[in-house]
TORGU-23545 format. One line per 3 residues: number of its first residue (from 0); their letters; for each residue x, y, z of C-alpha. Coordinates in Angstrom, 1 decimal. Example, Ala and Ser with C-alpha at 12.3 -4.5 7.8 and 13.67 -1.06 7.14 Angstrom:
BEGIN
0> as> 12.3/-4.5/7.8  13.7/-1.1/7.1
END
This chain:
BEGIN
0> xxx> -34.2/-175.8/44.9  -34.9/-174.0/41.7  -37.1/-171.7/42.8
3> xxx> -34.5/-170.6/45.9  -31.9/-170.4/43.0  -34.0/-167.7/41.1
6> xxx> -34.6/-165.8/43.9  -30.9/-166.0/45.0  -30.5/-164.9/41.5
9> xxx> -33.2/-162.0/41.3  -31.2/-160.8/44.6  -27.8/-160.8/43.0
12> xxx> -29.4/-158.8/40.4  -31.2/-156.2/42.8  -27.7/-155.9/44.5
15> xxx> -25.9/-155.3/41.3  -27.8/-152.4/40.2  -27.6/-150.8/43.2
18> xxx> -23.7/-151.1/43.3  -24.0/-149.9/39.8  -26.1/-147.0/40.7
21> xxx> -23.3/-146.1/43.8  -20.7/-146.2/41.1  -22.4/-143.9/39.3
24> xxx> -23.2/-141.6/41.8  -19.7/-141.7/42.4  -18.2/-141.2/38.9
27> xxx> -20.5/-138.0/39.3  -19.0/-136.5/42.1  -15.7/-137.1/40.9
30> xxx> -16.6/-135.1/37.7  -18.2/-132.4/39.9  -15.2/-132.6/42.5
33> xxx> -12.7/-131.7/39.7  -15.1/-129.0/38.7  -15.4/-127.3/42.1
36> xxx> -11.6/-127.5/42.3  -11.2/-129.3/45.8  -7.6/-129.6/46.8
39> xxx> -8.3/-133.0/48.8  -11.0/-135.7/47.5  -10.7/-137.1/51.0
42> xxx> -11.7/-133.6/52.7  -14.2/-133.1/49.8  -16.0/-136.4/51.4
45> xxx> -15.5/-135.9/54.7  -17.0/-132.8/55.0  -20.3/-134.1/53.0
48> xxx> -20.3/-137.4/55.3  -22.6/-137.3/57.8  -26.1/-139.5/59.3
51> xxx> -28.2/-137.3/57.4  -26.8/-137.5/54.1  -26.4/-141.3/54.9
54> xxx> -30.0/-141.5/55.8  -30.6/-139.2/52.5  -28.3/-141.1/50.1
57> xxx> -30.0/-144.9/52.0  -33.5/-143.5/50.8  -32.2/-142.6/47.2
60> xxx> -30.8/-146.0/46.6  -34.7/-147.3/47.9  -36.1/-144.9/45.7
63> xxx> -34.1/-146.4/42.6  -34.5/-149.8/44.1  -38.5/-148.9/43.6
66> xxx> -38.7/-147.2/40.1  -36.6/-150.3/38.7  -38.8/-153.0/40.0
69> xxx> -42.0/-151.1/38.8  -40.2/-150.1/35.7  -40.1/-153.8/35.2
72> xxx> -36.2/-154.7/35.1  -36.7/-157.8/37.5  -38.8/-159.6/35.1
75> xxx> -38.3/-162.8/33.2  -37.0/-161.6/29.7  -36.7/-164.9/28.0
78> xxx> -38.9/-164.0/25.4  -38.7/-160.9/25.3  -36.1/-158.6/22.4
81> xxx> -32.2/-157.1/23.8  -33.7/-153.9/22.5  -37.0/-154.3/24.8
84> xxx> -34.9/-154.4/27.7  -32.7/-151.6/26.6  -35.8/-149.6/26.2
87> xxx> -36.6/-150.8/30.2  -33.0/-149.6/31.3  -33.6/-146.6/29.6
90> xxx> -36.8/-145.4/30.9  -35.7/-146.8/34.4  -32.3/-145.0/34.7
93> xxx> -34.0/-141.4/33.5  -36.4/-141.9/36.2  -34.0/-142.5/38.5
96> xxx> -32.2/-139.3/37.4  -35.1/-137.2/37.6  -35.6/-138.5/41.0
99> xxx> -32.6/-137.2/41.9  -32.9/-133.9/41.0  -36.7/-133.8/42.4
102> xxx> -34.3/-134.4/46.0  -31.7/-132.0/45.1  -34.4/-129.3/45.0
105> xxx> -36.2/-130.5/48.2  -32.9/-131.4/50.5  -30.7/-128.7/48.7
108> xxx> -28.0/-130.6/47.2  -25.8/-128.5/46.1  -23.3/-131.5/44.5
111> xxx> -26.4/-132.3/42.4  -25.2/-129.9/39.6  -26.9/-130.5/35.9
114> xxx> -22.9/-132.2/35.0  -23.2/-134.3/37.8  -27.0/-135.3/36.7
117> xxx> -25.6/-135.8/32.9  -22.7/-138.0/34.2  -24.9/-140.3/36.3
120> xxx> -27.2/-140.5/33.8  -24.8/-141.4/31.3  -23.0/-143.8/33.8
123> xxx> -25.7/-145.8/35.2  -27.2/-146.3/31.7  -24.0/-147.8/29.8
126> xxx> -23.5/-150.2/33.0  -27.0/-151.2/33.7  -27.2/-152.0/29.7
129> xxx> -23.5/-153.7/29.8  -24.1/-155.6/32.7  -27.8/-157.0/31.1
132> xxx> -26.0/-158.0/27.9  -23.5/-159.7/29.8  -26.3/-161.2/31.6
135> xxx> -27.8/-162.5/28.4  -24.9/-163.7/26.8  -23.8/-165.9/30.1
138> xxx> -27.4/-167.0/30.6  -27.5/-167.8/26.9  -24.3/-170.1/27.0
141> xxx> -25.4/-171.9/30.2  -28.9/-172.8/28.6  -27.0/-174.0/25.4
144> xxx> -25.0/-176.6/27.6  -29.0/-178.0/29.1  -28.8/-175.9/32.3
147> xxx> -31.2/-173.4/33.5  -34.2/-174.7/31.4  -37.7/-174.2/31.9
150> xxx> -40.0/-177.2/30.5  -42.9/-175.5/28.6  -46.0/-177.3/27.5
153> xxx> -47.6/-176.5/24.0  -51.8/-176.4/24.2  -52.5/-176.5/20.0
156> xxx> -51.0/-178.5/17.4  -52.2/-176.5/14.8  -49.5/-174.0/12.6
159> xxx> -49.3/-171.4/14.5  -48.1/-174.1/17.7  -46.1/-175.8/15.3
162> xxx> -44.3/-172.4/13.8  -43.6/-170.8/17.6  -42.2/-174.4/18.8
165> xxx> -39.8/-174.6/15.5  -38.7/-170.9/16.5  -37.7/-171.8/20.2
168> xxx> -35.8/-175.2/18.9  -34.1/-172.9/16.9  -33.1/-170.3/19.9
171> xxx> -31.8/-172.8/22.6  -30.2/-170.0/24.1  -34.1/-168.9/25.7
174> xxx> -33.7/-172.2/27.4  -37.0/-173.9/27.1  -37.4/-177.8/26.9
177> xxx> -40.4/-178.5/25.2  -42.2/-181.2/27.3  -45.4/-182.0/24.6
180> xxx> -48.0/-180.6/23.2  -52.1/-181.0/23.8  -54.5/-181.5/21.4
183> xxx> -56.8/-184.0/20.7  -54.8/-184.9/17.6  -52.0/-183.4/15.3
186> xxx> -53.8/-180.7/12.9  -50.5/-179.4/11.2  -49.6/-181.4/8.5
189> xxx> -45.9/-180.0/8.3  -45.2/-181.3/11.3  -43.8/-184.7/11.2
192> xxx> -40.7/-184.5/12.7  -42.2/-182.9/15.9  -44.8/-185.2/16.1
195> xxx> -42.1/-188.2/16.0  -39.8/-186.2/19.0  -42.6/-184.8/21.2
198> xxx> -45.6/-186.7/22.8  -49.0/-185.8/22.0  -51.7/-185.1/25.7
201> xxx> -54.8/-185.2/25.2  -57.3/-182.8/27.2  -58.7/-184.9/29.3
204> xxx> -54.8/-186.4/30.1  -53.7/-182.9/31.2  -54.7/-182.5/34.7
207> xxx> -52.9/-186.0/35.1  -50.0/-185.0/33.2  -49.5/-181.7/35.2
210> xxx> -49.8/-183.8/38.5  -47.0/-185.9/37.4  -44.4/-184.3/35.7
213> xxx> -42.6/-181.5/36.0  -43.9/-178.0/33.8  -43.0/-174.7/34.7
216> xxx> -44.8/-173.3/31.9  -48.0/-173.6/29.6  -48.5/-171.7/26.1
219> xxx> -52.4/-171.4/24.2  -51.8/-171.6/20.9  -55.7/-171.8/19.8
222> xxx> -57.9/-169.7/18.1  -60.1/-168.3/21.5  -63.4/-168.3/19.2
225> xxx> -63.3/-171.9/18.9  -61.6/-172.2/22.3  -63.4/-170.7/25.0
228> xxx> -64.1/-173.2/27.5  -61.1/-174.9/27.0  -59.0/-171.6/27.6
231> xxx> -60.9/-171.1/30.9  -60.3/-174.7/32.2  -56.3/-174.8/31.1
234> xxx> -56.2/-171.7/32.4  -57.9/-172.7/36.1  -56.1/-175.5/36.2
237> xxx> -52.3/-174.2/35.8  -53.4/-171.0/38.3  -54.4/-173.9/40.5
240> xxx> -50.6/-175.4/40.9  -48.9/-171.9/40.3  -47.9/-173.1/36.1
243> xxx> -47.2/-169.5/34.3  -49.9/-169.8/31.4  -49.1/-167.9/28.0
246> xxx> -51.4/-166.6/25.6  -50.3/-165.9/21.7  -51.6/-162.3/21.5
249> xxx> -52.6/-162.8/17.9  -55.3/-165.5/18.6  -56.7/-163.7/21.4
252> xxx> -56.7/-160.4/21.1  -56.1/-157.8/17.8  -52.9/-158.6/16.9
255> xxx> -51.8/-154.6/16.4  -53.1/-153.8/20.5  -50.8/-154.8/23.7
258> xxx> -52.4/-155.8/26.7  -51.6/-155.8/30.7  -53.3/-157.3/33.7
261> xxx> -54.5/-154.5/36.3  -56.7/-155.5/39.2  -59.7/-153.1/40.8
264> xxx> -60.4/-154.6/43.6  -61.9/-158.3/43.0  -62.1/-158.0/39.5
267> xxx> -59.1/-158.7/37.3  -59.0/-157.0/33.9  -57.0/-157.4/30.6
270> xxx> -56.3/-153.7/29.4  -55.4/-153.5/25.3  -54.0/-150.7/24.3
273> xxx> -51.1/-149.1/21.9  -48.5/-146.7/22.4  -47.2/-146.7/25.5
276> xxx> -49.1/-147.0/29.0  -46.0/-146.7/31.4  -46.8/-144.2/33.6
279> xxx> -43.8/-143.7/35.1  -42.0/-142.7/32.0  -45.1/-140.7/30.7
282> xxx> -45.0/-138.5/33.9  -41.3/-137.4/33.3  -42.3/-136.6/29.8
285> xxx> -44.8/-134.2/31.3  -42.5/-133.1/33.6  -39.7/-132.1/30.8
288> xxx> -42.8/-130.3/28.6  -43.5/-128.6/31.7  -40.2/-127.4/32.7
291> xxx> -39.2/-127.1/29.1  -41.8/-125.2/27.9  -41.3/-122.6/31.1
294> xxx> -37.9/-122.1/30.3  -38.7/-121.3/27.0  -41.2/-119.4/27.4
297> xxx> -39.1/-116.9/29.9  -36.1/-117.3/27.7  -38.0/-116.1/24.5
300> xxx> -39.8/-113.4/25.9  -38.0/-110.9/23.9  -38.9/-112.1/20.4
303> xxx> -42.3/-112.9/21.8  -42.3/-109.1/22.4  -40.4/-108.6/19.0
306> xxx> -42.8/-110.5/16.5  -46.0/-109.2/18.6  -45.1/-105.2/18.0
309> xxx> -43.9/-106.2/13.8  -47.3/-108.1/13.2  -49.1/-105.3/14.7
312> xxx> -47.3/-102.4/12.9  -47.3/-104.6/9.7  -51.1/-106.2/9.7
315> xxx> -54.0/-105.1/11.2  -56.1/-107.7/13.1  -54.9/-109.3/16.7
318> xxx> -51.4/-110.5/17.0  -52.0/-114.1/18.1  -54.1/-116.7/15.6
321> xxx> -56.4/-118.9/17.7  -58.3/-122.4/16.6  -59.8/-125.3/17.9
324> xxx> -57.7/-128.5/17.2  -58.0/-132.0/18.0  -56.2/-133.0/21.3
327> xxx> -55.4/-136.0/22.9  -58.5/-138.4/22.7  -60.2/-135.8/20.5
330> xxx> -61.0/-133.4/23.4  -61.1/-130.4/21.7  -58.7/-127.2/22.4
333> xxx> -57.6/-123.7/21.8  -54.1/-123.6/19.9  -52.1/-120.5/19.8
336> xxx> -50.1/-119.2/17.2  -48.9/-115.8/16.3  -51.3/-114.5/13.1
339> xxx> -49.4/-114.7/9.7  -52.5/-114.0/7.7  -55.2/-111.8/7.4
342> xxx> -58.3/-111.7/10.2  -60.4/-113.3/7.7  -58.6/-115.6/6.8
345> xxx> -60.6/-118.7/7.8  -63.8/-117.1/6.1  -62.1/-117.1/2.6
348> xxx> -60.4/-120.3/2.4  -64.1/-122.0/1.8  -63.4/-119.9/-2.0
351> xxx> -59.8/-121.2/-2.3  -60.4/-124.8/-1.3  -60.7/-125.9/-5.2
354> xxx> -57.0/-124.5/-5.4  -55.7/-126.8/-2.3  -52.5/-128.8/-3.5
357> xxx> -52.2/-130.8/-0.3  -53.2/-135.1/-0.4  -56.0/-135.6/2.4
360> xxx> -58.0/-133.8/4.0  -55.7/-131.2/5.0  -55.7/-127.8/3.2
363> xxx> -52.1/-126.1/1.6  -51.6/-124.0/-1.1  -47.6/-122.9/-1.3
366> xxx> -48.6/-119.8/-2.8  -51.0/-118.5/-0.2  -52.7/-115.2/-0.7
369> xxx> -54.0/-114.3/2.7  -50.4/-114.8/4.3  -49.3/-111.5/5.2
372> xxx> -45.3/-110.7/4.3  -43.9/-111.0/8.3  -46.4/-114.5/7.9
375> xxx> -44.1/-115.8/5.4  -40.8/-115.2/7.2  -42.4/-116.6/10.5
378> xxx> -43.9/-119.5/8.9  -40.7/-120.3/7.3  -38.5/-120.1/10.3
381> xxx> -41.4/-121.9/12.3  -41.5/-118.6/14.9  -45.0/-118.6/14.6
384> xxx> -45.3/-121.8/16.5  -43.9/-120.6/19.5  -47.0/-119.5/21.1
387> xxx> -47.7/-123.1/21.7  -45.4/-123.4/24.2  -48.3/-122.3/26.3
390> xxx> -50.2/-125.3/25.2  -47.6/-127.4/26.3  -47.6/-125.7/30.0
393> xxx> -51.7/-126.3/29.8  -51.2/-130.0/29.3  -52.9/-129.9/25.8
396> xxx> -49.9/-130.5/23.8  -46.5/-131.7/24.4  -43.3/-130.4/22.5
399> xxx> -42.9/-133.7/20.8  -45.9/-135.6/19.0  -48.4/-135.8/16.2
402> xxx> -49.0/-132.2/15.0  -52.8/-131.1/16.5  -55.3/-131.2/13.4
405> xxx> -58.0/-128.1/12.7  -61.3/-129.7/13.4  -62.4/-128.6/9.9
408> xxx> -59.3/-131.3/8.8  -60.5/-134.3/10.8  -63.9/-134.6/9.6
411> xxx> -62.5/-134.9/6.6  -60.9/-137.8/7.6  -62.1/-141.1/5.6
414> xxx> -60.5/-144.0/7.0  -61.1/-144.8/10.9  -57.0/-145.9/11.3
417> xxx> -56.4/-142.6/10.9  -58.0/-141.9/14.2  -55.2/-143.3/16.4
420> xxx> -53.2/-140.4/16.0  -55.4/-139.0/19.1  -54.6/-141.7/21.5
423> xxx> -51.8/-139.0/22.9  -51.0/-135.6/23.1  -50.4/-133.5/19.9
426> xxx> -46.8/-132.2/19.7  -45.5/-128.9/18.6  -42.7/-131.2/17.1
429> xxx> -42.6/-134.8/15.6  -41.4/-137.7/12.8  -43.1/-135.3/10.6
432> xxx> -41.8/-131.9/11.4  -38.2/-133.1/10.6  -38.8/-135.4/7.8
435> xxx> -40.0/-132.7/5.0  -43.3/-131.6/6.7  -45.7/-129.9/4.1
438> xxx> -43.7/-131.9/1.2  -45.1/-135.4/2.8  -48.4/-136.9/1.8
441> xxx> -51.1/-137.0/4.1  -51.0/-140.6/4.3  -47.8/-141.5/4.9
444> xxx> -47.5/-138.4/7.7  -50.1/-140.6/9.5  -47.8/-143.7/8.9
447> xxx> -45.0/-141.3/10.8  -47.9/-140.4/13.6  -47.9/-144.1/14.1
450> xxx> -45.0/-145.1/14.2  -44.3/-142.6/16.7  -47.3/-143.8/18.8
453> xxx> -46.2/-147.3/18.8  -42.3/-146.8/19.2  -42.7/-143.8/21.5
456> xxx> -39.8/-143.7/24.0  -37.7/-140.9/26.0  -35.0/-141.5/24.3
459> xxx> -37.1/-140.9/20.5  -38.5/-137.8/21.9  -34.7/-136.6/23.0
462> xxx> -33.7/-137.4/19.2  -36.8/-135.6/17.6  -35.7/-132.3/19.6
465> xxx> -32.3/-132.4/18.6  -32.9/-132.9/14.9  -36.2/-130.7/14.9
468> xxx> -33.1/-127.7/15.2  -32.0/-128.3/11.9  -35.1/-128.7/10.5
471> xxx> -36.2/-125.2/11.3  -33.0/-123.8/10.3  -32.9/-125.5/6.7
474> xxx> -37.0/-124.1/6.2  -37.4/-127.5/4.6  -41.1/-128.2/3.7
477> xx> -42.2/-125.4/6.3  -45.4/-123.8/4.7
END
């Protein structure tokens, strides 16, 4: 019976986002309705109503139905953080909105208007996140009263067993019942209440134990070095009877990397990782640079033209300034900039390098005698980096990341953590272009690269945009 009552549940939940999505879609064309001026709402429908746009709009709501479940909305979340599944209804509902407008383009929507892709956006998002907190907050009161509980079995009694069973007897609200723990014998010496409340299985009482009592779950709390065989047998015997078997991250695997299971054929692998490996949400962001960086790049063409004929009347040498950086992975690339120095500039910086005032290995020097005088007024209002919109329509950089390194700069690099900053694409924006950029120290702008990396969103790269504007207007730190 429990197992039909979760999927009865999963169901109600499928069927809920999809009312929520219809709502939404129908919030939108009310918005654009008003906008289009339509005398009659019900003529307005009428005239749009007919088996092709239900066939059309019955494929949508599959397509959505799709990018949820692999955006993983439909997972257990016991364990897992509000904000975690904010961060899934995020990346989920842009998806779905970017879906949308991929159709409007193919089937010629002409309701889909960027309002009406704003409003469901906007819509579906506070719903989907309202209706999960509700969720949450009913699921949570129902597990405080002993209902909906999953019994979990603890393999480990050392501390690290002992401190993540005090932190769910704590959070009743997750709704586990701890069942026991297995060890051989108690090795945590702070545990003595636990041991008094909770029964102790021994290894070789496991199978048995499993056979005759109820578990729906099984966490490894051991150190895997010492471990081994034992992880492979626990683990072969809960696959066996269809037990979910956890694994503390920190014992297994290095605590900073996350992992997933991905199959290739007959062979199973665990993939670690940092950053963010969600394809989905990773191909919009390529698909925003893309169209993004087009726009731009049309819509600028007149000071493209502008700064191109003032360098050249101004300076002699070529009007753009092109170098080899470090791109994603360290693949190595041709950056563009328009030239704010002189030709040789690169030759004589080996003579000024005593004179560099920057922490690191990167080279600054505020007071820079091969920047030419339009070099200082584009460096300042950041105009010189425009060129690299075409590195973002390329694919080697995106409009939000770490800032792409001069290859002179990363062999100078002495500490391998630094090196993490490749694992994506270099940005013509970031953390670090709108929190003081020159005026930070090398170090902590790697921190910033970081924390990008590891909290990268949509929604952070939406926010770094939006306050890179004032950033380039105030000149702060530009050098």
């Amino acid at each position: 019976m429990h197992h039909y009552r979760r999927r009865f549940l999963l169901r109600s939940f499928q069927l809920a986002d999809l009312i929520i999505l219809i709502l939404s879609f129908a919030a939108a064309t009310l918005v654009v309705h008003r906008e289009l001026g339509v005398v009659s709402l019900e003529k307005f429908l009428a005239i749009r109503i007919s088996l092709k746009n239900a066939i059309l709009f019955s494929g949508l709501l599959l397509m959505w139905h799709i990018i949820f479940s692999m955006s993983g909305l439909y997972y257990s979340k016991r364990l897992s953080s509000g904000w975690l599944e904010f961060s899934d209804i995020l990346k989920a509902t842009t998806l779905g909105t970017v879906a949308l407008y991929l159709a409007s383009l193919v089937f010629n929507i002409i309701l889909i208007t960027p309002v009406f892709l704003l409003v469901f956006w906007l819509m579906s998002t506070f719903l989907m996140v309202l209706s999960r907190f509700f969720i949450r907050f009913v699921l949570g009161r129902i597990r405080r009263y002993g209902r909906n509980l999953r019994n979990l079995l603890i393999v480990g009694t050392n501390a690290d067993a002992i401190k993540f069973a005090r932190r769910l007897i704590e959070r009743p609200e997750l709704g586990y019942e701890i069942v026991g723990f297995v060890d051989e014998r108690w090795r945590s010496g702070d545990a003595h209440h636990i041991q008094e409340e909770y029964p102790l299985i021994s290894m070789d009482e496991l199978d048995a134990y499993i056979r005759d009592n109820v578990v729906d779950e099984v966490i490894i709390c051991l150190p895997v070095q010492d471990y081994y065989k034992v992880y492979n047998q626990i683990i072969d015997l809960c696959v066996e009877q269809g037990i979910i078997v956890r694994l503390v991250a920190d014992l297994f695997f290095i605590s900073l990397a996350k992992s997933r299971i991905e199959q290739f054929g007959e062979d199973t692998f665990i993939s670690l990782y940092t950053g963010n490996m969600n394809s989905g949400a990773l191909m919009v962001k390529r698909i925003l640079d893309v169209a993004l960086s087009s726009i731009l790049l049309v819509a600028l063409s007149p000071v493209f033209l502008v700064v191109a004929i003032t360098i050249k009347i101004t300076s002699p040498g070529p009007v753009f300034f092109i170098q080899e950086r470090v791109g994603i992975n360290k693949r190595l690339f041709r950056l563009y900039k328009f030239r704010t120095m002189v030709p040789n500039a690169e030759q004589m910086q080996k003579d000024l390098e005593r004179f560099n005032e920057a922490s690191g290995p990167v080279f600054k020097i505020k007071n820079d005698p091969r920047i030419t005088p339009i070099g200082k007024f584009l460096r300042k209002s950041s105009i010189d980096e425009l060129p690299q919109l075409l590195n973002v329509l390329k694919g080697d950089m995106s409009l939000v990341g770490p800032r792409p390194l001069p290859v002179r700069d990363y062999r100078e690099f002495d500490q391998r953590w630094f090196n993490r900053r490749f694992s994506v694409r270099p940005g013509i924006t970031g953390l670090w272009q709108i929190s003081g950029r020159s005026d930070i120290p090398f170090e902590q702008w790697i921190e910033m690269d970081l924390k990008y990396i590891d909290q990268w969103s949509l929604g952070l790269d939406f926010l770094i945009l939006l306050k890179t504007i004032p950033a380039v207007l105030k000149g702060r730190g530009a050098a």
